[in-house]
C-alpha positions as CSV (number, residue, x, y, z in Angstrom):
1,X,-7.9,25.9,-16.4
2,X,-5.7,25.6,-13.7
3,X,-2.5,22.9,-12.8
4,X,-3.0,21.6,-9.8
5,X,0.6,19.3,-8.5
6,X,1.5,17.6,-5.4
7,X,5.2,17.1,-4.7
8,X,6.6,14.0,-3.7
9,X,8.5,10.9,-4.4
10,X,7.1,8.3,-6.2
11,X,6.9,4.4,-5.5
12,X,5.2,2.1,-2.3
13,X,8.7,2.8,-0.1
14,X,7.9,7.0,-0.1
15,X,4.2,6.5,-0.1
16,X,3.9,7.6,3.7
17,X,6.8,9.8,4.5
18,X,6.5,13.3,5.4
19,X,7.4,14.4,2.0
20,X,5.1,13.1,0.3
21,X,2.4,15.0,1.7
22,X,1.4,16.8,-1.5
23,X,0.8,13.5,-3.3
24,X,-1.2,13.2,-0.9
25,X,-3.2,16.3,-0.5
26,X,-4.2,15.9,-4.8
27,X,-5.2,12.2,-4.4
28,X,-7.4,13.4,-1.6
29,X,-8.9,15.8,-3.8
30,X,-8.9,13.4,-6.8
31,X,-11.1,10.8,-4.8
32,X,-13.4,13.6,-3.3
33,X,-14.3,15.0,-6.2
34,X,-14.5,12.4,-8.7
35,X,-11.3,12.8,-11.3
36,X,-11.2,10.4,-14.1
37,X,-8.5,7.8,-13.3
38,X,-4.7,8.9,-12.7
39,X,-2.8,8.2,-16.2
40,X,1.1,8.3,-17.1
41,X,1.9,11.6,-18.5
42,X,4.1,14.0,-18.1
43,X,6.9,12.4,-16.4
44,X,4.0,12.1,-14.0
45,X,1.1,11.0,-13.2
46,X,-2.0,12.9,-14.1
47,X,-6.0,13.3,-14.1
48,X,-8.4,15.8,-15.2
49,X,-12.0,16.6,-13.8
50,X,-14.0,19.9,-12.6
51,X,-13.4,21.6,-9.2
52,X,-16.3,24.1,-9.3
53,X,-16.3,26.3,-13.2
54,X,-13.2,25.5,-13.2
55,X,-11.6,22.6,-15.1
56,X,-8.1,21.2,-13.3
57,X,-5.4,19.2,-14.3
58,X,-3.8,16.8,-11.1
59,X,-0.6,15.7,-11.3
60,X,1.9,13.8,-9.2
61,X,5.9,14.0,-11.1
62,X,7.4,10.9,-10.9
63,X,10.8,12.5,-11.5
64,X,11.6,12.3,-8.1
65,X,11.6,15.3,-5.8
66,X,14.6,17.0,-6.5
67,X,13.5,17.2,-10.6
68,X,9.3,18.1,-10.1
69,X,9.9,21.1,-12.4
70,X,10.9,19.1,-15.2
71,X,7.5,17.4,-14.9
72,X,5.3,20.2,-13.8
73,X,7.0,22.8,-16.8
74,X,6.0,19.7,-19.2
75,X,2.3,19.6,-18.1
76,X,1.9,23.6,-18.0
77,X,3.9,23.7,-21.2
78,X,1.3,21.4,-23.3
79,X,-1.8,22.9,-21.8
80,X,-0.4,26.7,-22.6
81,X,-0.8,27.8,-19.0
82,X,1.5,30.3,-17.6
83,X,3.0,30.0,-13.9
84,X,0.4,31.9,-12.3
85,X,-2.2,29.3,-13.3
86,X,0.2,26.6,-11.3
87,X,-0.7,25.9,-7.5
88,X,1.8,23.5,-5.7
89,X,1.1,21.5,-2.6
90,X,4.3,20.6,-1.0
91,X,5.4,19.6,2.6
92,X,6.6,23.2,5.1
93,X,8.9,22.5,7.5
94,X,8.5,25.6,9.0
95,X,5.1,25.0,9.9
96,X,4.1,23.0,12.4
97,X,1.8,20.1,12.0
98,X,-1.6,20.6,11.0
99,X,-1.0,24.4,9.8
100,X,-2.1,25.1,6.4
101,X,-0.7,28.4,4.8
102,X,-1.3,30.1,1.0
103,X,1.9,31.3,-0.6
104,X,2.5,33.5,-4.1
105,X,5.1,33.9,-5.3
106,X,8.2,33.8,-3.2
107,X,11.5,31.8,-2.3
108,X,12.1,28.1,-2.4
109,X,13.0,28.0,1.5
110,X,15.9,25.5,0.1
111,X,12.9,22.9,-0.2
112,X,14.5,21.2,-3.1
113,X,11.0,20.2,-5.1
114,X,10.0,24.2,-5.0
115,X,13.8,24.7,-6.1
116,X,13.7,22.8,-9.5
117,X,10.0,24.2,-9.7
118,X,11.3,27.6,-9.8
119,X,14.3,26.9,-12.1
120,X,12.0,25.4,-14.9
121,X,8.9,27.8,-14.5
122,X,9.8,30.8,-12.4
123,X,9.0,31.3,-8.4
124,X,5.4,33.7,-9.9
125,X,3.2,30.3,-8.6
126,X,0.6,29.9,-5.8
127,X,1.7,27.4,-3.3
128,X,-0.3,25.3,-0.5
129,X,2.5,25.0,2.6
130,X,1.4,22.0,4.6
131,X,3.1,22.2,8.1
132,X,5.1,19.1,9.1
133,X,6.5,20.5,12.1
134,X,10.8,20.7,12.0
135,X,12.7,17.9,13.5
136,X,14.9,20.5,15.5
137,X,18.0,20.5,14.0
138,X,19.3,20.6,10.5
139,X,21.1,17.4,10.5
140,X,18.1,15.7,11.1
141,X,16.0,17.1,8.1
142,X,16.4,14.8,6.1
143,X,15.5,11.7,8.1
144,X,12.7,13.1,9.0
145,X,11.2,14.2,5.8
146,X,11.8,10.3,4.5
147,X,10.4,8.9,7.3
148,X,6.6,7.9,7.7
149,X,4.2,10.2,9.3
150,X,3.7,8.1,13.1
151,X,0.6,7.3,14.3
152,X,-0.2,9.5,16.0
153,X,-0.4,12.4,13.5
154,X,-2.9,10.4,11.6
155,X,-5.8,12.4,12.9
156,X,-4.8,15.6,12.5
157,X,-3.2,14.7,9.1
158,X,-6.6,13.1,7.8
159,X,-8.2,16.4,9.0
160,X,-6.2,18.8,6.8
161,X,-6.4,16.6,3.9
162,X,-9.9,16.5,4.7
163,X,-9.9,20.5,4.9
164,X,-7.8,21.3,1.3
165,X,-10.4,18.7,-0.6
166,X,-13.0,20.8,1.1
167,X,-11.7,23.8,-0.4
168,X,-10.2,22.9,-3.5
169,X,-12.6,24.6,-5.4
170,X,-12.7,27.8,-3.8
171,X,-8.7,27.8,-4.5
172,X,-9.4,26.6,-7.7
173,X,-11.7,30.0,-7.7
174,X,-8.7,31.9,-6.5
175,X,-10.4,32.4,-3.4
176,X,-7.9,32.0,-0.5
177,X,-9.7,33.1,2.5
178,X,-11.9,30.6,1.1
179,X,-9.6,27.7,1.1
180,X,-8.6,28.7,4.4
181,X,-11.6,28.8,6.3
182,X,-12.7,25.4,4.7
183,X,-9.5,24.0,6.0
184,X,-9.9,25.6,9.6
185,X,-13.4,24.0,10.0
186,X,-11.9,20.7,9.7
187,X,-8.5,20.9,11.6
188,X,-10.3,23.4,14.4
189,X,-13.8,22.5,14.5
190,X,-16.4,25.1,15.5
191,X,-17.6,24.5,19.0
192,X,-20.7,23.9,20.0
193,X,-22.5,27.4,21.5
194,X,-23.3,27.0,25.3
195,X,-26.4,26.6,26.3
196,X,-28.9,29.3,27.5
197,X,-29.0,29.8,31.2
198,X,-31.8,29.3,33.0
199,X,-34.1,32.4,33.7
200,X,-34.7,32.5,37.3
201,X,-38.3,32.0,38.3
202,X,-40.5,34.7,40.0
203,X,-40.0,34.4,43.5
204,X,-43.3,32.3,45.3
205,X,-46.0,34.9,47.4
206,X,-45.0,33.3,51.4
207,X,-47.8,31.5,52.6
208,X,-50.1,33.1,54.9
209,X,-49.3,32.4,59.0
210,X,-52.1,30.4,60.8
211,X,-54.2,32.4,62.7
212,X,-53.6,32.3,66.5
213,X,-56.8,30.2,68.0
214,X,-59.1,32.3,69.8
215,X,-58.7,32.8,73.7
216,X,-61.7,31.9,76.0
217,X,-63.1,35.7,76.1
218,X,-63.0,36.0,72.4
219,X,-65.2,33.0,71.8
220,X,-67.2,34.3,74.4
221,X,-67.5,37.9,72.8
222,X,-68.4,35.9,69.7
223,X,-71.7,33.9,71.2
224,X,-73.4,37.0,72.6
225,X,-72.7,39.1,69.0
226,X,-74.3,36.3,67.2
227,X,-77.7,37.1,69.4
């Protein structure tokens, strides 16, 4: 069994702000794959269903960002898992958009969800870092993580979301590369091979020159050897 939780903040006003792309990466994965309907629990919300052999817990903490361990320790907690059984999905700002990276074990990067997740289960957890690009300046963090996602990311962010439901079960698996490459054939999609060049033909045989016509003396040279 694994514990699968997205961090983010919970109510209609977060719903599409930056950092609340790990709520939105397990809903994704809850509607793909056919979870039972999300439940309060947990200081959360949670659902159960199968990814693969594997059975996995979703859950969303409604605690607020800056208190998801309180909610996450709960859930592991009552289903006796231990920290390495945990996989967070959680918003990197030091990625940019669209870049998906695996991460165990580690520092919290001063991301203050991975912070409280660390203080009430210790950092030994695999996390799923999904890029949101850096505003450029420090000052500016924070507006930017609580502001929406713009239009214009709204492709590339339905194609990672797309990708980690895609591989879900082969992280579920423990299989990394796995994820990975599932996510990579969504947000850079194979091209197509060219194709095949055209063998060149065998060259044509030149047609044959006319004959000349025959002069006066040939023709006559002809009539007397027909005699």
């Amino acid at each position: 069994m694994k514990l699968f939780a997205g961090l983010g903040n919970p109510g209609a006003k977060y719903a599409g702000n930056r950092h609340n792309i790990g709520f939105m990466a397990v809903d994704r994965i809850a509607g793909d794959h056919g979870f039972a309907p999300w439940r309060a629990k947990f200081q959360g919300q949670v659902t159960e269903g199968r990814l693969g052999l594997e059975k996995i817990i979703l859950l969303k903490p409604a605690t607020f960002m800056n208190l998801s361990g309180q909610s996450i320790g709960e859930a592991m907690r009552f289903y006796k898992l231990t920290s390495e059984d945990v996989v967070v999905f959680h918003d990197e700002l030091d990625l940019a958009p669209g870049k998906v990276r695996v991460k165990h074990g580690g520092g919290h990067a001063g991301h203050n969800g991975l912070r409280s997740t660390h203080q009430h289960i210790s950092p030994d957890y695999a996390r799923v870092r999904l890029g949101i690009g850096h505003p450029g300046h420090k000052d500016r963090v924070s507006g930017y993580v609580l502001g929406d996602f713009a239009k214009a990311d709204q492709d590339w962010l339905d194609d990672v979301l797309r990708g980690v439901s895609d591989g879900a079960a082969d992280l579920a698996a423990g299989d990394d590369a796995g994820f990975m490459n599932a996510v990579a054939r969504r947000v850079v999609p194979q091209r197509p091979k060219p194709a095949p060049k055209p063998q060149p033909s065998a060259p044509e045989a030149p047609e044959a020159a006319p004959e000349p016509p025959a002069s006066p003396l040939d023709r006559l040279k002809a009539h007397f050897s027909r005699r």
